[in-house]
C-alpha positions as CSV (number, residue, x, y, z in Angstrom):
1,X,14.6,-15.8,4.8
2,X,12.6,-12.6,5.5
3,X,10.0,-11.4,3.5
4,X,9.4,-7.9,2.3
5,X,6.2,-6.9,1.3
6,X,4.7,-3.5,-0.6
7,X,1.4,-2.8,0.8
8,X,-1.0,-0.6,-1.2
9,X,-3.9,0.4,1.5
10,X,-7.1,1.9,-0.5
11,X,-8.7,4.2,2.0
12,X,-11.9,5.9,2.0
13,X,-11.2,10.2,1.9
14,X,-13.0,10.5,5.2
15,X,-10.3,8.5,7.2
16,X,-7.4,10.2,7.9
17,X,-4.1,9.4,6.9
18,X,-2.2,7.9,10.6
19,X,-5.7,5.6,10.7
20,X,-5.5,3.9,7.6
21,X,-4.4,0.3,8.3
22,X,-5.2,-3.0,6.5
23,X,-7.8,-2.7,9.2
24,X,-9.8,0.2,7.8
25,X,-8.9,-0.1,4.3
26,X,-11.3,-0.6,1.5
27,X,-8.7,-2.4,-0.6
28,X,-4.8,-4.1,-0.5
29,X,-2.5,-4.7,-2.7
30,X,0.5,-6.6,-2.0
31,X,3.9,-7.3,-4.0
32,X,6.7,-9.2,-2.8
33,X,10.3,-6.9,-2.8
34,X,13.7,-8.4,-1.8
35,X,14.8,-5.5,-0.5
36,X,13.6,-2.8,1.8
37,X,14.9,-0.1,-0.5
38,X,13.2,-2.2,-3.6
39,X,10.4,-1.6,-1.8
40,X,10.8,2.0,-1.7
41,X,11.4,2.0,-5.2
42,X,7.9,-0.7,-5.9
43,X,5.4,1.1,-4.2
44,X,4.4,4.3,-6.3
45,X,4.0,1.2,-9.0
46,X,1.7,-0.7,-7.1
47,X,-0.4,1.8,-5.7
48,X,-0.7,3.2,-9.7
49,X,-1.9,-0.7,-10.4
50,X,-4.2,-0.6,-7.8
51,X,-6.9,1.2,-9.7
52,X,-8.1,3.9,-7.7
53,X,-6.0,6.9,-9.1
54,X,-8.8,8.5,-10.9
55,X,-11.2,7.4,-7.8
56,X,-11.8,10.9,-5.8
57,X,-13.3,9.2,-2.8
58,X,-10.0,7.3,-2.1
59,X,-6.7,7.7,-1.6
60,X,-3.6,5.1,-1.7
61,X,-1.3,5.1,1.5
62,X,1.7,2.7,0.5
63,X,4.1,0.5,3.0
64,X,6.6,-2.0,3.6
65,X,6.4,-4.6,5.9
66,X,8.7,-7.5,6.7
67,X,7.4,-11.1,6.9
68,X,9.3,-13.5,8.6
């Protein structure tokens, strides 16, 4: 069974939105969906728990990405 993942990428202000991967991220935060559009729905929520919403040197880019 596949896998769908919410990804919450903490990047840094000074790298630009299309560049920030789990690569360049200062932070992730993961939570497992069971559907893409649960997904969707999951990842203002985790990027909220991730902390950094009153942090105004970061931002929070949000994803989902299918594990198999």
């Amino acid at each position: 069974m596949n896998t769908i993942l919410v990804v919450a990428l903490v990047c840094a202000n000074t790298v630009a939105a299309p560049d920030c991967t789990r690569e360049t991220a200062l932070d992730i935060v993961t939570a497992q969906a069971h559907s893409l559009q649960e997904c969707l729905i999951q990842g203002p929520t985790v990027a909220a728990g991730s902390g950094r919403a009153a942090d105004t040197n970061t931002y929070v880019k949000t994803r989902c990405e299918q594990r198999h």
